[in-house]
N, CA, C and O atoms as CSV, one atom per row, in Angstrom:
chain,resi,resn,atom,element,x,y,z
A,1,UNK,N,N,20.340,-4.657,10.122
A,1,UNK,CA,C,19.632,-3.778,9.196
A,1,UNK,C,C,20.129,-3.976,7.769
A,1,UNK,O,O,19.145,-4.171,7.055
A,2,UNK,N,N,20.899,-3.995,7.290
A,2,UNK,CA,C,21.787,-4.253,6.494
A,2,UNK,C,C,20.928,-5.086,5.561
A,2,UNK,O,O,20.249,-4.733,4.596
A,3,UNK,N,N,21.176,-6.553,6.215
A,3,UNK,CA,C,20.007,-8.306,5.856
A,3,UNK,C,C,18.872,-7.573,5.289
A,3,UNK,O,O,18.689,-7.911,4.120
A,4,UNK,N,N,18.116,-6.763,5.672
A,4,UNK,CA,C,17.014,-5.922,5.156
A,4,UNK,C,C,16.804,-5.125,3.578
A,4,UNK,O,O,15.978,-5.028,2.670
A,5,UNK,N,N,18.231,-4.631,3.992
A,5,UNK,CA,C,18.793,-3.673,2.323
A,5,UNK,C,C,18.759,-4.909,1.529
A,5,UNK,O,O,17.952,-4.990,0.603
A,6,UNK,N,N,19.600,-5.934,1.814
A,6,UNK,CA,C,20.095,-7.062,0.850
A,6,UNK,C,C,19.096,-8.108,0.511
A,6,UNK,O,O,19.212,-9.141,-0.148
A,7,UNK,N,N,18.106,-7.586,1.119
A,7,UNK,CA,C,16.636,-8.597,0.844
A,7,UNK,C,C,15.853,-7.733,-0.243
A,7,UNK,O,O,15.507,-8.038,-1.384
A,8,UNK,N,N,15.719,-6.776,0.347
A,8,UNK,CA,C,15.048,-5.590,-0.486
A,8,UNK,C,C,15.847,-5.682,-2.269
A,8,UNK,O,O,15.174,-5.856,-3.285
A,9,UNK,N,N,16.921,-5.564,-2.258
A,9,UNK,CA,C,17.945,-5.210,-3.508
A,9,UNK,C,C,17.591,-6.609,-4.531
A,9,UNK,O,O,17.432,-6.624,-5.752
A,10,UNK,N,N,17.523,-8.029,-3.300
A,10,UNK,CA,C,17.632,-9.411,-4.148
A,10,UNK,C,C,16.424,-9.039,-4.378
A,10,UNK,O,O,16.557,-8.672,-5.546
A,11,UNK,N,N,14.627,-8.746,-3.962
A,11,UNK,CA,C,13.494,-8.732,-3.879
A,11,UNK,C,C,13.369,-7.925,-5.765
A,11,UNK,O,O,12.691,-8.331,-6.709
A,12,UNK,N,N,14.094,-6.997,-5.712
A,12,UNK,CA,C,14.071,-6.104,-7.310
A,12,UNK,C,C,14.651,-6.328,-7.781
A,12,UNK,O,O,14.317,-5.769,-8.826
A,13,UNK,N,N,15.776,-6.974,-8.043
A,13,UNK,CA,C,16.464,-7.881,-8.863
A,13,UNK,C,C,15.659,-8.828,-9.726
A,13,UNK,O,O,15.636,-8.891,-10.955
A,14,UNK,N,N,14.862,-9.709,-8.641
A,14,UNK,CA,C,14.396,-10.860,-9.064
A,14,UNK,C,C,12.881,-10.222,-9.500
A,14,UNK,O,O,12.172,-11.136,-9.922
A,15,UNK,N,N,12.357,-9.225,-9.510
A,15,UNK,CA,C,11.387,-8.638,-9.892
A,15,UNK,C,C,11.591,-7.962,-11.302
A,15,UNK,O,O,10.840,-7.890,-12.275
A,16,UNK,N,N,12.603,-7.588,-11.122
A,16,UNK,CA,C,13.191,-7.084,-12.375
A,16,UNK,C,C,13.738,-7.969,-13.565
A,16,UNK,O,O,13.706,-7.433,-14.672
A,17,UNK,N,N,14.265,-9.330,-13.478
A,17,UNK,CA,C,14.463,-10.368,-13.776
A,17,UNK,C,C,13.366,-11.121,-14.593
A,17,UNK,O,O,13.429,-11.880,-15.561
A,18,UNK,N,N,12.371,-10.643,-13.867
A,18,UNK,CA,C,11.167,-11.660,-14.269
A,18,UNK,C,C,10.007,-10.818,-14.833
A,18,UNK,O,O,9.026,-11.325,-15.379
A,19,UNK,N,N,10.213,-9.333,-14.640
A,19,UNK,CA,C,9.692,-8.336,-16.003
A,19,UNK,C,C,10.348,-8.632,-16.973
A,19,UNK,O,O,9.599,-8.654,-17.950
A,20,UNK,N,N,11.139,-8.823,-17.177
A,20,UNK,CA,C,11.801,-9.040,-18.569
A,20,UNK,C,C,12.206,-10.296,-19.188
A,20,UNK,O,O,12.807,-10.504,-20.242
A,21,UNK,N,N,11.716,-11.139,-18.248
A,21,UNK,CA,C,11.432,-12.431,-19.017
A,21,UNK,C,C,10.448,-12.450,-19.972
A,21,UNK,O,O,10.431,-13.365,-20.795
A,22,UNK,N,N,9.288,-11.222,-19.995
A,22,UNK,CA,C,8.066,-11.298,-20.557
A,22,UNK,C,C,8.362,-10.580,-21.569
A,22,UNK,O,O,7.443,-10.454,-22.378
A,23,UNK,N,N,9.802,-9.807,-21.929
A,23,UNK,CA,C,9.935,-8.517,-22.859
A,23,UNK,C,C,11.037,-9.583,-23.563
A,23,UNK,O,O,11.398,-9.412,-24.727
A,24,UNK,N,N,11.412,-10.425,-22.942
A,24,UNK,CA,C,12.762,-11.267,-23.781
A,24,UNK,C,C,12.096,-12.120,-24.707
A,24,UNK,O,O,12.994,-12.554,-25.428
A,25,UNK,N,N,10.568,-12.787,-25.227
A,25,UNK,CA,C,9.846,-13.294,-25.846
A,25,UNK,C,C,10.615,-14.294,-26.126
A,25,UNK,O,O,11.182,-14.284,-27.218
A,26,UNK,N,N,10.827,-15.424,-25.193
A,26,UNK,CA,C,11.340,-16.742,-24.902
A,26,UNK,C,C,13.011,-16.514,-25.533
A,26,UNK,O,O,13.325,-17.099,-26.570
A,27,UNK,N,N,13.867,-15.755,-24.916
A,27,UNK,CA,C,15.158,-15.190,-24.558
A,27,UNK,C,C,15.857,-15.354,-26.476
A,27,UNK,O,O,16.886,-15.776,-27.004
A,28,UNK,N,N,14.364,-14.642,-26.996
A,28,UNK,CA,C,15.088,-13.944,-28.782
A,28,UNK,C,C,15.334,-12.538,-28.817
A,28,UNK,O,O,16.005,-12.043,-29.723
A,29,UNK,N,N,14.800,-11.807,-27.819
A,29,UNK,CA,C,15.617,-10.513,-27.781
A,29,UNK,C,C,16.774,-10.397,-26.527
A,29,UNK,O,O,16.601,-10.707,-25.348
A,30,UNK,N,N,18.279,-9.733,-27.304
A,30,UNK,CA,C,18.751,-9.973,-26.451
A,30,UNK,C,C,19.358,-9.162,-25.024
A,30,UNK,O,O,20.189,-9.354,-24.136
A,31,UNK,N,N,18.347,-8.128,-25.450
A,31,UNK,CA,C,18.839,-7.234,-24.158
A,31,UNK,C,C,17.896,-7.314,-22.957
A,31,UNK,O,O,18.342,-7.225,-21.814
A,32,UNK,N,N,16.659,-7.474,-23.196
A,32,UNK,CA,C,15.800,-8.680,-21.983
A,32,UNK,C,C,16.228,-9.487,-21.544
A,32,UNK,O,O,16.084,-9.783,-20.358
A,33,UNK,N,N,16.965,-10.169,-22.451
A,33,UNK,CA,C,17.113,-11.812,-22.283
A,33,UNK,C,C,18.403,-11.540,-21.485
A,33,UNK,O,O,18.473,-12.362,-20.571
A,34,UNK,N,N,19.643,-10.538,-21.489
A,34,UNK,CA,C,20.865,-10.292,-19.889
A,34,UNK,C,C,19.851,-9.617,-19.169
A,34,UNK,O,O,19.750,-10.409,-18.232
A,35,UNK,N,N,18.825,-8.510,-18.869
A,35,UNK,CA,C,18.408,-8.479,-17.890
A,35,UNK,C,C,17.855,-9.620,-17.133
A,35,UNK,O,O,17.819,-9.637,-15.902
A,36,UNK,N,N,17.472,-10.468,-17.807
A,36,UNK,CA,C,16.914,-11.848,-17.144
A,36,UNK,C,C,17.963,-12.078,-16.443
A,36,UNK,O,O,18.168,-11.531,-15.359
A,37,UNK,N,N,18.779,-12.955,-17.012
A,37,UNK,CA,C,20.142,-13.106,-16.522
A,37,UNK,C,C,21.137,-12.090,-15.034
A,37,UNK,O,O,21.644,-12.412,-13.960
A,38,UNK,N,N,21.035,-11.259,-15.542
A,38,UNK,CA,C,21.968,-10.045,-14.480
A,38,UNK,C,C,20.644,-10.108,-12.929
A,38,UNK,O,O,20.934,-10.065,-11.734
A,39,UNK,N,N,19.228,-10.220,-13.558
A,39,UNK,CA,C,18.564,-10.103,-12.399
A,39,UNK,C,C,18.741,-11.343,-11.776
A,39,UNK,O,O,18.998,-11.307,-10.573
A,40,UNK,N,N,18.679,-12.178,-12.198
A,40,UNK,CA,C,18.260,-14.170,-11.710
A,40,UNK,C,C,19.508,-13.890,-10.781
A,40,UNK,O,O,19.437,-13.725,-9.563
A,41,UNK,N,N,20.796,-13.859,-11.628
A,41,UNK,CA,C,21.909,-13.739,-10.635
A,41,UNK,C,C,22.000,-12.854,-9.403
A,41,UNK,O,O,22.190,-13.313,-8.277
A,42,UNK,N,N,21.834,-11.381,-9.713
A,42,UNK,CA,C,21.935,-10.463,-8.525
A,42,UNK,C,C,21.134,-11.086,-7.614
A,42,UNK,O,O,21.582,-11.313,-6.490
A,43,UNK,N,N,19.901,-11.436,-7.942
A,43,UNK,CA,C,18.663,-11.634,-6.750
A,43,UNK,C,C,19.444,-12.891,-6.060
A,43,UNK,O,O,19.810,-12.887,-4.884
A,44,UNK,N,N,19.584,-13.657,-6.710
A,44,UNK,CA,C,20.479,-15.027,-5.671
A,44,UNK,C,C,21.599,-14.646,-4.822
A,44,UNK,O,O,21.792,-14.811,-3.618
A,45,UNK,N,N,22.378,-14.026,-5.856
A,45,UNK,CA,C,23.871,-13.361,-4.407
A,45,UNK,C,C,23.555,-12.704,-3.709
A,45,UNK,O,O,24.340,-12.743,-2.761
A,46,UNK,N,N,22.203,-11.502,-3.432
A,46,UNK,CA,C,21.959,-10.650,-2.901
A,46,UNK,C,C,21.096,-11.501,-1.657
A,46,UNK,O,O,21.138,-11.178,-0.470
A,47,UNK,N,N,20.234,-12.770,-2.270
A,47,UNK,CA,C,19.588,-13.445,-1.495
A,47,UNK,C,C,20.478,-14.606,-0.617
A,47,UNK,O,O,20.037,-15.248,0.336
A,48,UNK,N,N,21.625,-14.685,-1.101
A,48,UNK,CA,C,22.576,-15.620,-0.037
A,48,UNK,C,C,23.285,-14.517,0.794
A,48,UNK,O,O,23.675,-14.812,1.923
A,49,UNK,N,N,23.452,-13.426,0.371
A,49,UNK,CA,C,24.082,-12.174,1.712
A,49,UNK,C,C,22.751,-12.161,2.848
A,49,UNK,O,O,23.002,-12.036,4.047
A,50,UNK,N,N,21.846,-12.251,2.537
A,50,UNK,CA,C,20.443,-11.906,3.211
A,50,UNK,C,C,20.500,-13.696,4.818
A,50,UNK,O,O,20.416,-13.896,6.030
A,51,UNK,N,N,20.664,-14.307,3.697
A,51,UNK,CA,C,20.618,-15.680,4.577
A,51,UNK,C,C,21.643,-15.617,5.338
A,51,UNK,O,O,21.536,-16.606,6.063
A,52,UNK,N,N,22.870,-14.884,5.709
A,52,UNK,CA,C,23.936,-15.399,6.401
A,52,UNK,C,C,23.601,-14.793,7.842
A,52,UNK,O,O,24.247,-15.142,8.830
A,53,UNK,N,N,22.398,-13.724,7.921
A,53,UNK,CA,C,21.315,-13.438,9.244
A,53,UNK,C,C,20.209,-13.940,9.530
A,53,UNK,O,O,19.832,-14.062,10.695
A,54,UNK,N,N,19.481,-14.329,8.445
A,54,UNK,CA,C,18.291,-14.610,8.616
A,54,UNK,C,C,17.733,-16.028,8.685
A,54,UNK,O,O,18.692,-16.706,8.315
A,55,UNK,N,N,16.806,-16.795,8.929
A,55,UNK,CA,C,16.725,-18.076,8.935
A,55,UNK,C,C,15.784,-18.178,7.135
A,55,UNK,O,O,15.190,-17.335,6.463
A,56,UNK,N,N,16.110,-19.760,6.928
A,56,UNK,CA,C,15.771,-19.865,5.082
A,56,UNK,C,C,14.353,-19.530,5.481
A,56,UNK,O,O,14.038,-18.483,4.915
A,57,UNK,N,N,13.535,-19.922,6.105
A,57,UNK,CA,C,11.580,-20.099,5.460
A,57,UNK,C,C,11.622,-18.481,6.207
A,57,UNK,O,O,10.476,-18.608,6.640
A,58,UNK,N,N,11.996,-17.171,6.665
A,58,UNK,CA,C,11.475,-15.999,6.151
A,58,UNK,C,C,12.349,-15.384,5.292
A,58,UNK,O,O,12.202,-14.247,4.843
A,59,UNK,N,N,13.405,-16.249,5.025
A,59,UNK,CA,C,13.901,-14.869,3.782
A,59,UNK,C,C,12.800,-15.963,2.386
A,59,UNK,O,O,12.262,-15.236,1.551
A,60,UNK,N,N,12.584,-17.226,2.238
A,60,UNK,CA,C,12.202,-17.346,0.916
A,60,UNK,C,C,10.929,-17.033,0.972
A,60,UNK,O,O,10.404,-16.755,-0.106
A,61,UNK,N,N,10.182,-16.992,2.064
A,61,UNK,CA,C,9.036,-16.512,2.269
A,61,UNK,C,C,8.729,-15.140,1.898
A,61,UNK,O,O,7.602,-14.935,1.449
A,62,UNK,N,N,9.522,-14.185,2.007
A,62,UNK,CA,C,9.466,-12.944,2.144
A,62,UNK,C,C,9.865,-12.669,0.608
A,62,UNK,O,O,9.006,-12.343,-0.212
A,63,UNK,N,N,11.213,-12.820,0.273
A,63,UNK,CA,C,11.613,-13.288,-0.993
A,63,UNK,C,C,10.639,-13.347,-1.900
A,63,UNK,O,O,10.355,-12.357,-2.575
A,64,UNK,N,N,9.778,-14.934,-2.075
A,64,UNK,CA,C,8.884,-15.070,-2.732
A,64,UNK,C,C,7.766,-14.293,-3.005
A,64,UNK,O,O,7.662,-13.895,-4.165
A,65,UNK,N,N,6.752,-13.928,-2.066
A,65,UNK,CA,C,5.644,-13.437,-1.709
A,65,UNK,C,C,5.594,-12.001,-2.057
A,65,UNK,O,O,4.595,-11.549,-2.616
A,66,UNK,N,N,6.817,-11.099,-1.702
A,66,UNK,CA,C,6.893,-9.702,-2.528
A,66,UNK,C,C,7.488,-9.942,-3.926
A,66,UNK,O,O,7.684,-9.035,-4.736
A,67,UNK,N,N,7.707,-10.989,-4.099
A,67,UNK,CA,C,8.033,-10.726,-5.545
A,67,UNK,C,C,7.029,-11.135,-6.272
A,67,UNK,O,O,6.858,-10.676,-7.402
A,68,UNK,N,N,5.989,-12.312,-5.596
A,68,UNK,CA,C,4.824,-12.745,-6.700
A,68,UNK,C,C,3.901,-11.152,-6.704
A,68,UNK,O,O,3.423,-10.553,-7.668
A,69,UNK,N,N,3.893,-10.865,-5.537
A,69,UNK,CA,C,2.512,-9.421,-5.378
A,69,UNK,C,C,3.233,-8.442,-6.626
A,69,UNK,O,O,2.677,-7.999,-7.631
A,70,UNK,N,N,4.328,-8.314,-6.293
A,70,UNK,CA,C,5.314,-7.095,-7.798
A,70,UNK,C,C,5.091,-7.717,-8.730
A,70,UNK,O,O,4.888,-6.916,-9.641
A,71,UNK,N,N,4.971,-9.022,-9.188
A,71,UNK,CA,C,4.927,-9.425,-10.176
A,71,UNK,C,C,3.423,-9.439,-11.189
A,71,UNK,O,O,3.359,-9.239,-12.402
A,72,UNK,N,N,2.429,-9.710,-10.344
A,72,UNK,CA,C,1.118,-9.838,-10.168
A,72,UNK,C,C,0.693,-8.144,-10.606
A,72,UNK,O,O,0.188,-7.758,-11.660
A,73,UNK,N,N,1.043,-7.437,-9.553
A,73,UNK,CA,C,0.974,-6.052,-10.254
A,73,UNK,C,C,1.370,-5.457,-11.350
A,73,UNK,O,O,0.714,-4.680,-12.044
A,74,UNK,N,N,3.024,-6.017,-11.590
A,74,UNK,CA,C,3.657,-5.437,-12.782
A,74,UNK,C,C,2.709,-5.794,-13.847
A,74,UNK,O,O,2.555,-5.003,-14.777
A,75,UNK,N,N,2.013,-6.977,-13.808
A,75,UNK,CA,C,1.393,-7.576,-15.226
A,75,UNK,C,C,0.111,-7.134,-15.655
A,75,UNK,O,O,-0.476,-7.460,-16.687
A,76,UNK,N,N,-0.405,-6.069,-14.425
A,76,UNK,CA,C,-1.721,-5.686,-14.461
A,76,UNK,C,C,-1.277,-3.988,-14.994
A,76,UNK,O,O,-2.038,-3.358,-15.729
A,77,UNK,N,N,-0.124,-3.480,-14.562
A,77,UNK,CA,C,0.254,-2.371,-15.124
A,77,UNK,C,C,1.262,-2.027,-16.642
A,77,UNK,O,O,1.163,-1.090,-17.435
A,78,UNK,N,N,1.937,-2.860,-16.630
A,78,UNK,CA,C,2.674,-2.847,-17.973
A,78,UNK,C,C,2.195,-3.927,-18.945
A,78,UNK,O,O,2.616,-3.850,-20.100
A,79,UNK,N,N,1.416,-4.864,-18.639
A,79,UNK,CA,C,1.066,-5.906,-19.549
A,79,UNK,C,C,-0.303,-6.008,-19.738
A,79,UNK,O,O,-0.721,-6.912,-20.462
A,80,UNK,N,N,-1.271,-5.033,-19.073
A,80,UNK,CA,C,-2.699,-5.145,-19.343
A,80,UNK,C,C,-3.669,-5.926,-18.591
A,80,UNK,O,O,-4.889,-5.812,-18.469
A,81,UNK,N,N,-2.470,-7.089,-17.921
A,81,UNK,CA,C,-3.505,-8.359,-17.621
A,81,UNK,C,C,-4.512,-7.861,-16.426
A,81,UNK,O,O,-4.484,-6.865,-15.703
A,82,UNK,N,N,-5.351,-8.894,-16.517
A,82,UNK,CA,C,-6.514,-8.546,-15.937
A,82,UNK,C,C,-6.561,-9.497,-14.157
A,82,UNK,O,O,-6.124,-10.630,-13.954
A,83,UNK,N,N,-6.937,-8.971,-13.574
A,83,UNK,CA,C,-7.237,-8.863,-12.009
A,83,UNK,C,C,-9.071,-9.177,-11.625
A,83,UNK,O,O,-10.094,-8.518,-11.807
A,84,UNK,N,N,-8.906,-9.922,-11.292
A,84,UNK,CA,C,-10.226,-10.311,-10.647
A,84,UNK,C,C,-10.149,-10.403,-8.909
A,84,UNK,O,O,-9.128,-10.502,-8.228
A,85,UNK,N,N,-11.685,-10.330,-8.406
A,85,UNK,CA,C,-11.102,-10.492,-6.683
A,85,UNK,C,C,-11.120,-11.763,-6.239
A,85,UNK,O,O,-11.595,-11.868,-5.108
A,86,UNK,N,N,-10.769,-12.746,-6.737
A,86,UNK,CA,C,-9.933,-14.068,-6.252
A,86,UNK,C,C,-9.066,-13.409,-6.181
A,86,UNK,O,O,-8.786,-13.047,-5.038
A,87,UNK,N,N,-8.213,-12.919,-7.287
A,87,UNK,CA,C,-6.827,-12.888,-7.269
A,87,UNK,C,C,-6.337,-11.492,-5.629
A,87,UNK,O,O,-5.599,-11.490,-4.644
A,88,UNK,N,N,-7.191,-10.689,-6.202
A,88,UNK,CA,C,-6.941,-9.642,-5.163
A,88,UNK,C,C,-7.217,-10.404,-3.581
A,88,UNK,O,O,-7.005,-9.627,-2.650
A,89,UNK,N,N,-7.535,-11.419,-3.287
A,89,UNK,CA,C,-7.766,-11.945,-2.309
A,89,UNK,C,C,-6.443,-12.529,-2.083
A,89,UNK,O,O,-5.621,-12.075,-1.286
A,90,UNK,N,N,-6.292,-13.475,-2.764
A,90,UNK,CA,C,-5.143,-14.892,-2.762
A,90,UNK,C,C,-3.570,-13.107,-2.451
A,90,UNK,O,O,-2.633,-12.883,-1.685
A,91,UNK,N,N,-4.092,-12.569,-3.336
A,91,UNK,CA,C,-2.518,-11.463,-2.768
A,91,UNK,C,C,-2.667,-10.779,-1.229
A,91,UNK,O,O,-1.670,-10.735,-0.509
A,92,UNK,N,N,-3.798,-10.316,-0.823
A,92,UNK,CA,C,-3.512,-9.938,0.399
A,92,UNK,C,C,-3.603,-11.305,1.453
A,92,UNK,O,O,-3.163,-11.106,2.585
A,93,UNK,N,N,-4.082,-12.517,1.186
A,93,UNK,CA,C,-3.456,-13.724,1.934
A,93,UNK,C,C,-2.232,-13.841,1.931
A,93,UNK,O,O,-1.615,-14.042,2.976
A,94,UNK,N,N,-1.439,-13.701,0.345
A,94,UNK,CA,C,0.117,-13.688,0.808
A,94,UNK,C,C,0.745,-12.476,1.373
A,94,UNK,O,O,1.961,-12.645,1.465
A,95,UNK,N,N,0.339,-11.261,1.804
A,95,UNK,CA,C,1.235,-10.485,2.200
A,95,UNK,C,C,0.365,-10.834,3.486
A,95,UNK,O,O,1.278,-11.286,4.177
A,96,UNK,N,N,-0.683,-10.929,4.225
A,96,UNK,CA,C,-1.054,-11.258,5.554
A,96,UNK,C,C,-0.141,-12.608,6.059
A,96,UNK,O,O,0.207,-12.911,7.200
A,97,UNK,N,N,0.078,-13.206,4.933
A,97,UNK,CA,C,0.949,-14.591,5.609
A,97,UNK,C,C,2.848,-14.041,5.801
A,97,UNK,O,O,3.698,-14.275,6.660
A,98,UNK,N,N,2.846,-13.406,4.775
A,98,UNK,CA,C,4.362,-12.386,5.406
A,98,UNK,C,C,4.638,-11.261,6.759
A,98,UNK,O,O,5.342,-11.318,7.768
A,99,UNK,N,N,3.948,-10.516,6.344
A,99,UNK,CA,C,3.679,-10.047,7.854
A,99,UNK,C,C,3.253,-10.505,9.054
A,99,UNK,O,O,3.329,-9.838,10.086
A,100,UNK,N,N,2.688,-11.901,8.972
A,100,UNK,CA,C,2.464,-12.533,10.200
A,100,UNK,C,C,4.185,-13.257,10.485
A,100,UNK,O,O,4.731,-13.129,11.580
A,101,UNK,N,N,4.768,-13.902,9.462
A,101,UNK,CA,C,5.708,-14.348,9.805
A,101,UNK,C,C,6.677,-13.299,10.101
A,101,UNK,O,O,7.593,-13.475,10.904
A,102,UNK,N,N,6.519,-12.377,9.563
A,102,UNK,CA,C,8.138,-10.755,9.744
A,102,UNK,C,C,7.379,-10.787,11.356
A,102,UNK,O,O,7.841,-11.496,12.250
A,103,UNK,N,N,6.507,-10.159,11.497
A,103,UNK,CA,C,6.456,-9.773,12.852
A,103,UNK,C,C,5.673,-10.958,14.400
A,103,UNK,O,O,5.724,-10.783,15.617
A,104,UNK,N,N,5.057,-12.037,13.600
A,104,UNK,CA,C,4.430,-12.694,14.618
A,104,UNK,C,C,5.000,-13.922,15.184
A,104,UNK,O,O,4.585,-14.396,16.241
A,105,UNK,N,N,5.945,-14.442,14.494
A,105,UNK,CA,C,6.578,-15.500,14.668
A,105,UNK,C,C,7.693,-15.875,15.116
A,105,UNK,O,O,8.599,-15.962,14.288
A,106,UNK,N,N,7.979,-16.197,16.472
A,106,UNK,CA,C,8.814,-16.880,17.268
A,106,UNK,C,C,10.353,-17.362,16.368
A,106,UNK,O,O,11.514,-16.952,16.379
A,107,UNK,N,N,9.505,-18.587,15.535
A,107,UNK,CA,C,10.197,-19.621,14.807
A,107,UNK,C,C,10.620,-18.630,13.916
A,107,UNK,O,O,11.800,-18.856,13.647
A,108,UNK,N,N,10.194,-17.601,13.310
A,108,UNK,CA,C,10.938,-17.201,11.860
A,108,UNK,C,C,11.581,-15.594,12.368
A,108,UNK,O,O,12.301,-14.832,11.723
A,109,UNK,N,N,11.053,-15.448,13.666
A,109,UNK,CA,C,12.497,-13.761,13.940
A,109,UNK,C,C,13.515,-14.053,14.056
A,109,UNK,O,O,14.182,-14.898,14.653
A,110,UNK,N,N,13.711,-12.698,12.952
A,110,UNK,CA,C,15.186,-12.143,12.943
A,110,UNK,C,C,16.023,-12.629,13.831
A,110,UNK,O,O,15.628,-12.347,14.962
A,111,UNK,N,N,17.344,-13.444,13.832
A,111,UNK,CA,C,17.944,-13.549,14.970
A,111,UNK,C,C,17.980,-15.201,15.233
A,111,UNK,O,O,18.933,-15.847,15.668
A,112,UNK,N,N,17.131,-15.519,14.980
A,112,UNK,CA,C,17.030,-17.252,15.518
A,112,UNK,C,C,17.757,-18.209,14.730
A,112,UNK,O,O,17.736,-19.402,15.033
């Protein structure tokens, strides 16, 4: 359970990391520009505690995929950007392709 917390923690780290890559306006402000930093890092140490249970293709899978959907959202809520239904499609393909692997997959459970 634990691997879970430490996925979750690297998952907002690196979400958090990469909001403020967009507030660091190519790393000239500099208090964006250590959140970049403090997140990039936390999310990696938090994401190598995560791997010492889990196998690599569902933690980067999982990893990745909630952080593009947070990311994708963050930009539609704090940055304005705009959302079309491609996009709303291509995101519930990636969280249907995570949840098939968290719960449907042999090769990628917990444990193997």
């Amino acid at each position: 359970m634990r691997a879970y917390l430490y996925l979750g923690i690297a998952i907002a780290a690196e979400v958090t990391g990469t909001t403020a890559l967009k507030f660091s306006d190519g790393f000239t402000n500099a208090v964006p520009s250590a959140v970049v930093i403090a997140g990039y890092i936390g999310s990696f140490y938090f994401l190598s505690l995560t791997l010492q249970e889990f196998p690599i293709g569902l933690v980067y899978a999982t990893w990745s995929a909630i952080g593009i959907v947070a990311a994708a959202l963050l930009g539609v809520v704090l940055f304005d950007e705009p959302v079309d239904i491609a996009g709303l499609v291509g995101i519930a393909l990636i969280i249907g392709g995570v949840i098939c692997l968290n719960l449907f997959s042999d090769t990628y459970a917990p444990g193997h």
